[in-house]
C-alpha positions in Angstrom: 0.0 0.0 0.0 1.6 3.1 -1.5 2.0 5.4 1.8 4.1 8.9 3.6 6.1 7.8 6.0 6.3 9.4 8.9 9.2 11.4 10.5 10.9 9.7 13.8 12.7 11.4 16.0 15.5 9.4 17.0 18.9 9.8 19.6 22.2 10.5 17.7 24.2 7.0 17.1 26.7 6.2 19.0 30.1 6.9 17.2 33.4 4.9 16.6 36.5 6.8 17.5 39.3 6.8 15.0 42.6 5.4 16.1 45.0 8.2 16.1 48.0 8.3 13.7 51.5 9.1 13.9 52.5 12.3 12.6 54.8 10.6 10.0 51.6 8.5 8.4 49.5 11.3 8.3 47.3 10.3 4.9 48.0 12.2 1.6 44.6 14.0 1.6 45.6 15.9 4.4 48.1 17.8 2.4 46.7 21.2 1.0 48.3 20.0 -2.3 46.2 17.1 -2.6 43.8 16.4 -5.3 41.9 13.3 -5.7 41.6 12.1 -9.5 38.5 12.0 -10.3 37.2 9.9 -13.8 35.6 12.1 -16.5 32.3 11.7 -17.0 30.6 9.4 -19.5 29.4 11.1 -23.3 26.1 10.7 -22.6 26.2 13.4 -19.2 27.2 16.1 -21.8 24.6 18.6 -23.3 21.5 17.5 -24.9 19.6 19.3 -27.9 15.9 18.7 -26.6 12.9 20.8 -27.0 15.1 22.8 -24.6 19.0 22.4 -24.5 20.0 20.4 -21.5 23.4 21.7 -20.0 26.3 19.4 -18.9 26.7 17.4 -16.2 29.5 19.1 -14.3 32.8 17.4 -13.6 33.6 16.6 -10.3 30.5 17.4 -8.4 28.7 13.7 -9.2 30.1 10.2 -7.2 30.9 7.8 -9.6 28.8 5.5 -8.0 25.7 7.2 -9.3 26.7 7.2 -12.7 24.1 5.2 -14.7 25.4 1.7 -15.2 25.1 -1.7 -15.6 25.2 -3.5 -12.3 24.5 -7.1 -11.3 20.7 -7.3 -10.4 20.3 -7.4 -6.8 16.6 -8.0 -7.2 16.2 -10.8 -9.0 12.8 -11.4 -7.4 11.8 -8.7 -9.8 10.3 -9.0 -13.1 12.2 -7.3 -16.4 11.2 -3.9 -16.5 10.5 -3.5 -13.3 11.7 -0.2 -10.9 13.1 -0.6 -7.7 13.9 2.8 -6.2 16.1 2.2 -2.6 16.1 5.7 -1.1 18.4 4.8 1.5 21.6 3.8 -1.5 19.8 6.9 -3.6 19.6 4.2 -6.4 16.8 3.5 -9.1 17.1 0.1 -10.6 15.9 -0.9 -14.0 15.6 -4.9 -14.0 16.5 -6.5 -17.4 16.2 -10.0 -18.4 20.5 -11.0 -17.9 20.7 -11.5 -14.3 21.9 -7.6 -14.4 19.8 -4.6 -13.7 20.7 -0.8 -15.1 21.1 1.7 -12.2 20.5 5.6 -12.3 21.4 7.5 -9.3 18.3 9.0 -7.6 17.6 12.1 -5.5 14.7 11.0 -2.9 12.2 12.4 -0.6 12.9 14.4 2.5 12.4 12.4 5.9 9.2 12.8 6.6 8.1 13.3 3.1 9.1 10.2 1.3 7.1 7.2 0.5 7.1 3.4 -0.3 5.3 0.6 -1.4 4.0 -0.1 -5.4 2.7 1.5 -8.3 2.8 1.9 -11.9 4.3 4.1 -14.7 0.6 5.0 -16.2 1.7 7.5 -18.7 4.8 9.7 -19.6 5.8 13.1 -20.3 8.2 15.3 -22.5 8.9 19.1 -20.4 5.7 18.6 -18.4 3.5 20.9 -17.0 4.0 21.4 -13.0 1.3 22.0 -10.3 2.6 21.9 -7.4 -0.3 21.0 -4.4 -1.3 23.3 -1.5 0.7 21.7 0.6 3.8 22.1 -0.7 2.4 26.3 -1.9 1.9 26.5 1.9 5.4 25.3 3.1 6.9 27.4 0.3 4.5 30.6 -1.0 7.2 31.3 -3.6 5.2 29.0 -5.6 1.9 30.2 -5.1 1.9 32.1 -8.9 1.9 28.5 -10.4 -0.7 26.7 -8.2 -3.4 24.5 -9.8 -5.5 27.1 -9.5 -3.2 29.7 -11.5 -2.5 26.6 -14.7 0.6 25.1 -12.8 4.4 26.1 -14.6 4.8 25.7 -18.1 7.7 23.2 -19.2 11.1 23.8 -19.8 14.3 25.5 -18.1 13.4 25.9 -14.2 10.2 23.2 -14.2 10.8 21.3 -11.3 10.2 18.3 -13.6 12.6 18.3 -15.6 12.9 17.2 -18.7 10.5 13.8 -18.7 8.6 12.9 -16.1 6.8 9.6 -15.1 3.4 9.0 -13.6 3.2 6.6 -11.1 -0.7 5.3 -10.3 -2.2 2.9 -8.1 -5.3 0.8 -8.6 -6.0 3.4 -11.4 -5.7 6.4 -9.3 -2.9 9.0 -9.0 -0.2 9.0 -6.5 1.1 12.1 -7.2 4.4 10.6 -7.2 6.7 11.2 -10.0 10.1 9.8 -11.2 11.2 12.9 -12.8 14.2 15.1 -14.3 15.8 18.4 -13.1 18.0 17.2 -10.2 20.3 18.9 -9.4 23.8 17.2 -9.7 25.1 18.3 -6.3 21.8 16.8 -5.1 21.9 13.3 -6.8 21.4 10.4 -4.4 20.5 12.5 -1.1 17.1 12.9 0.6 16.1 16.2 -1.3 12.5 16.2 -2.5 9.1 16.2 -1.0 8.6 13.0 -2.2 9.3 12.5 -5.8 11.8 10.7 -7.4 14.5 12.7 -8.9 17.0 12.0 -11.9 19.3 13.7 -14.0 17.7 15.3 -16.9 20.0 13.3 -19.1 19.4 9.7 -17.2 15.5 11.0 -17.2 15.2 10.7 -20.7 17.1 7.6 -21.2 14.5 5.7 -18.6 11.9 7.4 -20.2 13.1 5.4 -23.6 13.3 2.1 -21.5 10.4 2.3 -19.8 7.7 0.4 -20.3 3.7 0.7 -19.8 2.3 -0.2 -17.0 5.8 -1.0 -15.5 5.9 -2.4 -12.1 7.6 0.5 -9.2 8.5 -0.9 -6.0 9.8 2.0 -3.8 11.8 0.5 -1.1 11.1 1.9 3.0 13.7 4.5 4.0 15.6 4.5 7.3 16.8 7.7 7.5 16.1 10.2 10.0 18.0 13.2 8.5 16.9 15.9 5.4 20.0 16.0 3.2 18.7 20.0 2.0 15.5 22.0 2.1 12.8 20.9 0.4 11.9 22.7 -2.8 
């Protein structure tokens, strides 16, 4: 049963202490000279000629971890085509048919805001139209101009959307959950959103080219306790 999970308030963990080094071993990292090499970014994070041009991916500001790849499926209870979205990892998983699965990293809803459980993608959309509920107008009136009442935000550069955006629906009825573009880079994988799923513009469109009707969702529960940044 697709649900919000609710916010717990919980004591700070108890933390390891770090054996102490001698002066001499002091790591690398520490010098002010020290630069970690970082791999450059796969083609297909550069700019995009869409209905709107889609800028770069930034070097250096995205883990390589959540790079979209091919990765051994580790849900192979899953069906092909199905998306498994764990918030806690910040990873969306599509399931092919090869024992391997194709991973997207994921921003993720704020604790307190995110949800789990099943749906399906029921439809699909190119620069879509945002309208953004009352809920979210009254936690942030910045976005009261493009309330449902107002037409919701055209498309394009600045939509929270993004550049596709998928509609997930259970038993026939809207969620109002999305798995969606305009992430942020600098955001990718943390605990960001008010509940959405949220992608790269450029990973967004390639799901949106994989994805299939009525694909299977299975948003995974979240243990976090924390809220990476503000809510939009």
């Amino acid at each position: 049963m697709l649900t919000r999970r609710t916010f717990l308030a919980t004591g700070a963990a108890a933390t390891l202490a770090a054996c102490a080094q001698p002066e001499q071993f002091q790591p690398v990292a520490q010098s002010p000279n020290f630069r970690e090499a970082t791999p450059k970014l796969p083609d297909f994070y550069g700019p995009v000629d869409d209905k709107f041009p889609i800028p770069a991916v930034p070097e250096g500001v995205v883990p390589q971890r959540l790079w979209r790849q091919v990765v051994a499926n580790p849900f192979p209870e899953y069906e092909k085509g199905t998306l498994v979205v764990d918030p806690d990892a910040g990873y969306l998983h599509l399931i092919q048919d090869d024992g391997n699965a194709l991973r997207y990293g994921a921003g993720t809803g704020a604790a307190g805001r995110e949800w789990d459980g099943g749906a399906v993608v029921q439809f699909t959309r190119s620069w879509p139209r945002w309208n953004p509920p009352d809920e979210l107008i009254a936690r942030n009136p910045k976005w009261a101009p493009y309330s449902i009442a107002n037409g919701g935000m055209d498309g394009g550069p600045g939509n929270p959307l993004g550049a596709r955006a998928l509609y997930l629906f259970q038993n026939g009825v809207d969620t109002l959950y999305r798995i969606h573009g305009g992430c942020e880079p600098e955001y990718l994988g943390k605990a960001v959103s008010s509940g959405c799923i949220r992608l790269l513009d450029q990973d967004a469109i390639d799901l949106e080219k994989r994805v299939t009707s009525k694909a299977r969702v299975v948003v995974l529960p979240s243990y976090k306790t924390g809220i990476d940044v503000p809510v939009y």
